[in-house]
C-alpha positions in Angstrom: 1.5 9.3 -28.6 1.8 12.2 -26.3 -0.6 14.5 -26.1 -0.8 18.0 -24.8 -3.3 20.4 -24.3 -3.3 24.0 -21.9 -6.7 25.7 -21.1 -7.0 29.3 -19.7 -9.0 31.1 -16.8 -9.5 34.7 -15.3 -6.6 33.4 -12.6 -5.3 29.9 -13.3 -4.1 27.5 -15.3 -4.7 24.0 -16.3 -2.1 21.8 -18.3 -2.7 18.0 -19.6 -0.1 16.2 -20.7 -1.3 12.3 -21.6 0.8 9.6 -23.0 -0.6 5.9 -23.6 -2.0 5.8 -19.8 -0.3 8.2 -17.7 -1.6 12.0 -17.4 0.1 15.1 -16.0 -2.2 17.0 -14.5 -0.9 20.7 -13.3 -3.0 23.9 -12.3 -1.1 26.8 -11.5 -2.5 30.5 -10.3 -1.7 32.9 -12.5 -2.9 36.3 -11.6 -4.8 37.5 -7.9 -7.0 36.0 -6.4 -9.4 37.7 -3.4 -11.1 34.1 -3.5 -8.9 31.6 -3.2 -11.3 29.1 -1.9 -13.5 29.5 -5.5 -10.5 29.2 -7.5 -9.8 25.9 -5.8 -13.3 24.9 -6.5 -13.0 26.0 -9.7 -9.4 24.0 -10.3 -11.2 20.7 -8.7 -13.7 20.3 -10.9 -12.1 20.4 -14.0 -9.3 18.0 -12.6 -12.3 16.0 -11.9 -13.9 16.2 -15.2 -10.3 14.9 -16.4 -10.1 12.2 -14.3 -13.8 10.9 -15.1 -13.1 11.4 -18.8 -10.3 9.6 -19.3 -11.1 6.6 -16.3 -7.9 7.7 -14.7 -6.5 7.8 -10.7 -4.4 9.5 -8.9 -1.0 8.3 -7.9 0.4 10.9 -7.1 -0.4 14.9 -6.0 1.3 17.6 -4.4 -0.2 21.0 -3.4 1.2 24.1 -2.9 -0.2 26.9 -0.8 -0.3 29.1 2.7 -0.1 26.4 5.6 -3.7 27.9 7.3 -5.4 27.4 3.5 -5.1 22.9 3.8 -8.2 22.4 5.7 -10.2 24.5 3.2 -8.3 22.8 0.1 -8.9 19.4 1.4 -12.3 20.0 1.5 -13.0 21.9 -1.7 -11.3 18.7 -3.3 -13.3 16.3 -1.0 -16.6 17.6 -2.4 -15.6 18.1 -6.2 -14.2 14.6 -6.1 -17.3 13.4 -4.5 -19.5 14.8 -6.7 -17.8 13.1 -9.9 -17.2 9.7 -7.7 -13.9 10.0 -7.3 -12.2 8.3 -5.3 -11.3 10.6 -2.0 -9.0 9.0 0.5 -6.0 8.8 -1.6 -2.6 10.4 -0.2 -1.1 13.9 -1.3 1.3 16.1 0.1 0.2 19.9 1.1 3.6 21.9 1.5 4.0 25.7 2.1 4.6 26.8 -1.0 3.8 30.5 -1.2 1.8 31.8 -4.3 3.9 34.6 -6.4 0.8 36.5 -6.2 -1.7 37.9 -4.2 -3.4 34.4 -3.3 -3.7 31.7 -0.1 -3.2 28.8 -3.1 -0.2 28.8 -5.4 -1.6 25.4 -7.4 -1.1 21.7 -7.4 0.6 18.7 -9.4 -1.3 15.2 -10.2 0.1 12.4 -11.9 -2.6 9.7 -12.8 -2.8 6.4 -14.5 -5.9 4.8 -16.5 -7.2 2.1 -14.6 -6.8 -1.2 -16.5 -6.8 -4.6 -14.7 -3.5 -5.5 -15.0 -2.5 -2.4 -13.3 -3.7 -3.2 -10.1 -3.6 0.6 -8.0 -3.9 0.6 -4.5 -3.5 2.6 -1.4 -0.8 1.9 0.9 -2.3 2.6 4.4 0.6 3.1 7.2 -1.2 3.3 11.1 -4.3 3.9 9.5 -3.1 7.0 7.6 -2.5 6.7 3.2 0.7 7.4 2.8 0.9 6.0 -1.0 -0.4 4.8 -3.9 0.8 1.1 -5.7 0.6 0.1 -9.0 2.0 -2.6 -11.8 3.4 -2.1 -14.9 5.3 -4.1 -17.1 6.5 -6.9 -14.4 7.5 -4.0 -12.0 6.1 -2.8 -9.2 6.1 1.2 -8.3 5.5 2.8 -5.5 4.8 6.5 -4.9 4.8 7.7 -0.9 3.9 10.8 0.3 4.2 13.1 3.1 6.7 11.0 4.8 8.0 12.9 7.7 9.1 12.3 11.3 5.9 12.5 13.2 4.8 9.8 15.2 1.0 8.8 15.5 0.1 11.6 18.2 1.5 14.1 16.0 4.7 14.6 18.3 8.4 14.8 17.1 12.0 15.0 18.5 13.3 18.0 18.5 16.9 17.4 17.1 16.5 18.1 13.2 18.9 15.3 12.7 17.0 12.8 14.5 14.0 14.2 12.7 15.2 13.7 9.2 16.9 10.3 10.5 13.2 9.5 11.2 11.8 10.1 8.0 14.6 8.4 5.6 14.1 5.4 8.3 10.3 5.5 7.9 10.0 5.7 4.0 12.3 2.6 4.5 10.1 0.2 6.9 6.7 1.2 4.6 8.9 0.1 1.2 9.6 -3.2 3.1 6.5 -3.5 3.9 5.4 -3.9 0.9 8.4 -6.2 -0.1 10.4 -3.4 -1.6 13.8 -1.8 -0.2 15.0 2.1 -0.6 17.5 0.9 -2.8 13.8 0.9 -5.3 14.0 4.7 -4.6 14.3 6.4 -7.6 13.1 10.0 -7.3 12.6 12.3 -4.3 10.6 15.5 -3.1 12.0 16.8 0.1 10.8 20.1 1.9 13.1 21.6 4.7 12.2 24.2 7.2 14.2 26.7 7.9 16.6 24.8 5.0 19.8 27.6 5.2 20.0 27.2 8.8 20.7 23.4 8.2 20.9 22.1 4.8 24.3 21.1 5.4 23.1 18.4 8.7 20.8 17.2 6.2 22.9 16.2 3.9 25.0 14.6 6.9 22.3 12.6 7.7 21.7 11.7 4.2 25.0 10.1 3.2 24.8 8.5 6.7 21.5 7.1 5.1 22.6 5.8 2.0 25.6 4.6 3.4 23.9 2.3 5.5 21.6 1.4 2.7 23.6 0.2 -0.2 23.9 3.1 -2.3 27.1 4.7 -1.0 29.9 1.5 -0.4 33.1 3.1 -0.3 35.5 6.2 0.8 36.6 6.9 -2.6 33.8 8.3 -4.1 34.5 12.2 -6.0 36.6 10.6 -8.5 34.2 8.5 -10.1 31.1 10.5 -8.7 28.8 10.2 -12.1 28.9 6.6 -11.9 27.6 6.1 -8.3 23.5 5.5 -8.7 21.8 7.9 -6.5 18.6 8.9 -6.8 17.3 12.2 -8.4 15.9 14.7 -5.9 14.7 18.0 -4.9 15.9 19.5 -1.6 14.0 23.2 -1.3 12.5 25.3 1.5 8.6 24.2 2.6 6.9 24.3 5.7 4.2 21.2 6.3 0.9 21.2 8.4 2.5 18.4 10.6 5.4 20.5 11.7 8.0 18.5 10.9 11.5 19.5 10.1 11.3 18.2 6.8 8.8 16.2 4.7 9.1 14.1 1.7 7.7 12.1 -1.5 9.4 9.2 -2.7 9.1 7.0 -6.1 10.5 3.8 -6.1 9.9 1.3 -8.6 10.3 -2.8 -7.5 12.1 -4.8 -10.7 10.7 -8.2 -11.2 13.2 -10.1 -12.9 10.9 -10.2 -16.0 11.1 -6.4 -15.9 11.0 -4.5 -19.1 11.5 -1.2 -17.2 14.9 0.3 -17.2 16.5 2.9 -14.7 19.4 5.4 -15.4 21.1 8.4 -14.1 22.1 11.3 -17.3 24.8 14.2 -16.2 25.6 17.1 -17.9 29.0 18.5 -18.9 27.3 22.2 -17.3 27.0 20.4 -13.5 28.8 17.3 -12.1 27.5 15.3 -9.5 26.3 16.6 -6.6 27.9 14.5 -4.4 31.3 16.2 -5.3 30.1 18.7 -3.2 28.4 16.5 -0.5 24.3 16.1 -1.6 24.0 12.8 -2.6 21.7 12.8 -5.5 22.2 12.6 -9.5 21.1 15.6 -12.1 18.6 13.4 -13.3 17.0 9.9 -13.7 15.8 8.0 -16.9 13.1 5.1 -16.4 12.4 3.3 -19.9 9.4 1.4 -20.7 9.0 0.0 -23.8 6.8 2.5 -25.1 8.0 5.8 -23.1 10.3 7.1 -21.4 10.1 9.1 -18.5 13.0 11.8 -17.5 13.3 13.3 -14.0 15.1 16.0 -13.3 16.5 17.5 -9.8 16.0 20.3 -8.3 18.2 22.7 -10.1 19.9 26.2 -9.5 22.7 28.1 -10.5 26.2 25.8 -9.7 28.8 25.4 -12.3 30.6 22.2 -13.0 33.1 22.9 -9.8 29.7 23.5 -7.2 30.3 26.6 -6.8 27.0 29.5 -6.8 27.5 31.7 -10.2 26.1 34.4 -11.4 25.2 36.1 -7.7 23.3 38.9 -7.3 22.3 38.4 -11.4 18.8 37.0 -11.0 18.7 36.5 -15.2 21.8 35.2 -15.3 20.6 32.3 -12.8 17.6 31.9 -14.5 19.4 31.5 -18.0 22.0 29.0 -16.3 19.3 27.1 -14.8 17.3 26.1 -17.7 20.3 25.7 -20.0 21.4 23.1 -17.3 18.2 21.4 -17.6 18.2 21.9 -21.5 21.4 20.1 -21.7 20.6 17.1 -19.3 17.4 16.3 -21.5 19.4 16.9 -25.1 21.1 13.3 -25.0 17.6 12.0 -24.6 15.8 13.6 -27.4 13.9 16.1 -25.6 13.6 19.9 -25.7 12.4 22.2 -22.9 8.9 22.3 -25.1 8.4 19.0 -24.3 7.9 19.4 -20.6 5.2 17.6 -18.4 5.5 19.0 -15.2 7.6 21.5 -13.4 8.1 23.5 -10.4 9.7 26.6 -10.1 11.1 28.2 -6.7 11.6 31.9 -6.5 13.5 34.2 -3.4 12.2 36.6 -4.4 8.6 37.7 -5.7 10.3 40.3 -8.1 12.1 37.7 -10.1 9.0 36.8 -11.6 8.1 39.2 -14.3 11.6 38.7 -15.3 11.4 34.9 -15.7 8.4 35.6 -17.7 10.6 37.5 -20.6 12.7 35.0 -20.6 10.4 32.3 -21.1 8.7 34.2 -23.9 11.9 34.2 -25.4 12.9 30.5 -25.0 9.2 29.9 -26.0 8.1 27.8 -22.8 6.0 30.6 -21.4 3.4 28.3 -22.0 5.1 25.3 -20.3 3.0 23.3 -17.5 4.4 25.2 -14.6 3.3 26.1 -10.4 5.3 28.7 -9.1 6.1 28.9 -5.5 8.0 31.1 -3.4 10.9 29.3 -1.3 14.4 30.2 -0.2 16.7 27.5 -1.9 19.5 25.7 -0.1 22.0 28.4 -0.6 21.5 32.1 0.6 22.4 33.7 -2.9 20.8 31.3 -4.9 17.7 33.2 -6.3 16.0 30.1 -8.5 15.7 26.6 -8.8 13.7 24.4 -11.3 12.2 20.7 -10.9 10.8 19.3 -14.1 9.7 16.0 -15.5 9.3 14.5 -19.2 7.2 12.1 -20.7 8.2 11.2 -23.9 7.6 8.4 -26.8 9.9 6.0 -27.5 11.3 5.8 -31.2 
């Protein structure tokens, strides 16, 4: 059964969205704020009460706000989780996502499981530092890193961007092995680039080089039968981190026992082929089946028809419209509407965009959907939106 539930404040947000024992958990800031450092307060505590409520923990959570604002977040959350015993040393990832309005936070994502014995969640501890959460479900074991990036222990990087993002694929890699998994697990990822139009394109480079290496890419041949290649889903989007590394990432992997009831599969859309005709190696979006849900990510996406190419430039509604009917037509073959969303993201160039997104939500009647909105330069100058979203939904 999947449950869903929206409460409002003077400046925020809070969606639930619940299905047998995961919870979506998003708080997004929805008007100024001359106090950001009450409204997180305010935000923590009520995630807290959640969490207590329904015996649930964190597995995964991403924040979004000024760079100079993390040491005050982390400790706003350190003290509301503390006060509800929760527990506090589990990993997140604090990117530079700019609020769309006058505010130091722009809000935060949390994905949570209720702890049951057979579930078994743990934190994976790299160097001494969390950089995941572990769990089991259903003869499978999945794995959800965070704040990969290229730093070393002392904080230091290399200051080729290639080497850098070389470094954190290759990293992400060694703690999945670790733990008796491969990247080849990787199902889903979250990647924040600095500075992403000057480079997206050496990204990418050292991307394919990646997954060339690793088993997902094996041949030469690959645009004619693009849609059939797995790749995972991802999001590639502007972000700063507090490390100040070239790029940082999540990843979500999920280890198959041979047992496993869990199933994994990429959906395209007729509206947007395969990204990798154009050289981003990633699919439109990623199914994983259980037996009693089913759980649809979607990629990072903007306006590109089905050839690659940027449409509808210099037409901020008209990319907005095209984005979400993208999205809309991905999720149609599963079942799912754009009501039935869990969690989303949505980037924004430009500030001013965002009182027109709102009339067009009211009209697709989503204005209500579980959303944080961030302001980021996508990975194309003209591009002027781009959506992430995932689904939770029950399984006829």
């Amino acid at each position: 059964m999947i449950q869903r539930s929206v409460k409002t404040y003077p400046t925020f947000k809070i969606y639930t969205t619940s299905s047998y024992s995961q919870l979506f958990i998003s708080a997004s800031i929805t008007q100024d704020g001359p106090h950001p450092e009450q409204t997180a307060n305010e935000i923590y505590n009520e995630i807290a009460d959640i969490l207590s409520a329904s015996s649930s923990q964190i597995v995964c959570e991403r924040c979004f706000g000024d760079i100079e604002f993390q040491a005050q977040l982390l400790e706003t959350r350190r003290s509301a989780f503390l006060k509800h015993t929760i527990e506090i040393n589990t990993p997140l990832m604090y990117i530079e996502g700019k609020s769309c309005y006058e505010n130091k936070f722009a809000g935060l994502q949390i994905r949570a499981l209720k702890a049951t014995p057979e579930t078994r969640i743990r934190t994976i501890m790299d160097q001494g530092i969390p950089k995941g959460r572990i769990w089991n479900i259903d003869n499978s074991l999945f794995f959800m890193l965070h704040n990969i990036d290229s730093g070393k222990i002392d904080g230091s990087h290399n200051p080729d961007r290639k080497n850098q993002a070389e470094t954190m694929f290759q990293q992400s890699k060694r703690i999945l092995q670790t733990e008796g998994a491969s990247y080849q697990d990787v199902v889903r990822t979250w990647i924040y680039i600095s500075e992403i139009l000057d480079w997206y394109n050496d990204f990418n480079a050292v991307r394919n080089k990646f997954f060339l290496e690793n088993g997902f890419l094996q041949n030469t041949d690959f645009k004619v039968q693009a849609e059939q290649i797995y790749l995972p889903a991802s999001t590639g989007i502007e972000g700063k981190n507090p490390s100040n590394s070239v790029a940082a990432m999540d990843v979500f992997a999920i280890h198959r026992s041979p047992g496993s009831n869990v199933k994994i599969r990429t959906i395209s859309s007729s509206m947007q082929h395969s990204p990798f005709r154009y050289g981003s190696a990633f699919s439109r979006a990623i199914v994983v089946e259980g037996p009693k849900s089913k759980l649809i990510l979607i990629s990072g996406t903007a306006s590109i028809n089905e050839q690659g190419k940027s449409i509808c430039i210099g037409d901020p509604d008209g990319q907005i419209r095209h984005s979400l009917d993208v999205v809309s037509s991905l999720i149609a073959s599963e079942g799912a509407k754009l009501q039935d969303l869990s969690e989303t993201t949505l980037f924004f160039k430009r500030k001013q965009d965002i009182s027109l997104y709102q009339k067009i939500a009211e009209h697709m009647e989503i204005a209500n959907m579980p959303s944080v909105k961030v302001i980021a330069n996508v990975c194309r100058d003209e591009l002027l939106f781009e959506i992430d979203a995932a689904f939770i939904l029950k399984k006829d």
